[in-house]
VMD Tcl script that draws the C-alpha trace (Angstrom):
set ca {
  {14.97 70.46 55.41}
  {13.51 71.97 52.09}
  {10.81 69.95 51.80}
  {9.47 70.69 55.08}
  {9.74 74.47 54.33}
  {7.42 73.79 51.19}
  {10.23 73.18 48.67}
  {9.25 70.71 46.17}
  {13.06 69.93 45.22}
  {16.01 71.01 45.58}
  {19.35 71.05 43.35}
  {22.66 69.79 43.65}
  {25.18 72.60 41.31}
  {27.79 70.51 40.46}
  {28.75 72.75 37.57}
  {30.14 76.05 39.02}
  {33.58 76.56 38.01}
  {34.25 79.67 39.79}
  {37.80 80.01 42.10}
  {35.57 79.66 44.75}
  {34.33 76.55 43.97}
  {37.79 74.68 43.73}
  {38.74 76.58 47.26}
  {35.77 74.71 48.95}
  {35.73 71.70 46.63}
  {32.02 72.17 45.56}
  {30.36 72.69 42.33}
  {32.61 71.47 39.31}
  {35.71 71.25 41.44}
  {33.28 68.30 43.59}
  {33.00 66.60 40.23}
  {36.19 64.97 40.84}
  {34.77 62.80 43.39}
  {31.73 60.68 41.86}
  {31.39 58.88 44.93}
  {30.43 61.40 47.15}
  {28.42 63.55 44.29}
  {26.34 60.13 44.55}
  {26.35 59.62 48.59}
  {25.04 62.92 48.68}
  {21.90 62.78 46.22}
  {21.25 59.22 47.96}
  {21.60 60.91 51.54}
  {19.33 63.72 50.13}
  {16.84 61.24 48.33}
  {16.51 58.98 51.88}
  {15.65 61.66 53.68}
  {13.11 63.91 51.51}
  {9.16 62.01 50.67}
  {8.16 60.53 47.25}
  {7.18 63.38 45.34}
  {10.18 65.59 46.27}
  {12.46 65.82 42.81}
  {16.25 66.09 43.66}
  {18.16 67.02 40.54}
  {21.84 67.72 39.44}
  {23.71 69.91 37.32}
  {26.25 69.14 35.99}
  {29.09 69.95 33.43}
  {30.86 67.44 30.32}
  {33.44 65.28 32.23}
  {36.89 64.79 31.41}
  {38.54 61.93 29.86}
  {40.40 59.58 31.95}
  {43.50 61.38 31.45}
  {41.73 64.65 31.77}
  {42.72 66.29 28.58}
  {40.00 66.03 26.32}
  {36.12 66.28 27.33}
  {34.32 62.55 26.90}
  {30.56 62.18 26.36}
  {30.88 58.91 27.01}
  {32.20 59.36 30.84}
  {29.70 62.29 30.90}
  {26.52 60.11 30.17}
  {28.09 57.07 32.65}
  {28.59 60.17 35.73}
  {24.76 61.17 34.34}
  {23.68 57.03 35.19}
  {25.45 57.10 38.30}
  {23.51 60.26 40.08}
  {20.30 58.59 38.27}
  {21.52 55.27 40.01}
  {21.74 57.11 43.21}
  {18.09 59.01 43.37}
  {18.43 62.07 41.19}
  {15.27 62.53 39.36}
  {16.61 64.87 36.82}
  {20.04 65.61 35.21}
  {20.58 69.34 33.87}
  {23.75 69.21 31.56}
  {25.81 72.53 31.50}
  {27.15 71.12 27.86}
  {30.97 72.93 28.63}
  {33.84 71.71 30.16}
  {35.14 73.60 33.79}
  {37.79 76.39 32.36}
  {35.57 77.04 29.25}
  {34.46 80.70 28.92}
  {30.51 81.61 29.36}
}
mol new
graphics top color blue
foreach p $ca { graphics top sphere $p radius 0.5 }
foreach p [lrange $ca 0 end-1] q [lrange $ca 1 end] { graphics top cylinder $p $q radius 0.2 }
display resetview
């Protein structure tokens, strides 16, 4: 693990939108699933030491209906990794399909 190697954190990129990304269902594409974006920063906060920061990035989160972006889901998906062990949040403040 990381933290054995000398890390002293490690990230979860749940914010890349590239092809990619949706092919493998990681990064923004993973948003989708809250659930396991949470099982995996608790799995990754149960096994790393006190001390060891495990952050997110993220981007803004669709509406329910997915066609307009919502703060307001984005700050509850932001609680939920908190919830779940992340130590630190990094917003990437554009929706997946915007340009860079």
């Amino acid at each position: 693990a990381a933290h054995a190697m000398g890390a002293s954190g490690c990230d979860l990129n749940i914010g890349c939108p590239q092809r990619r990304a949706r092919e493998g269902f990681y990064g923004s594409w993973m948003q989708e699933d809250w659930d396991l974006c949470c099982a995996i920063i608790a799995a990754a906060r149960a096994a790393c030491p006190r001390g060891f920061a495990i952050t997110a990035k993220l981007r803004v989160q669709y509406c329910e209906r997915g066609t307009r972006p919502s703060t307001e889901r984005t700050v509850e998906f932001a609680r939920r990794l908190v919830a779940a062990g992340a130590d630190l949040i990094a917003l990437h403040a554009r929706v997946r399909g915007s340009p860079e």
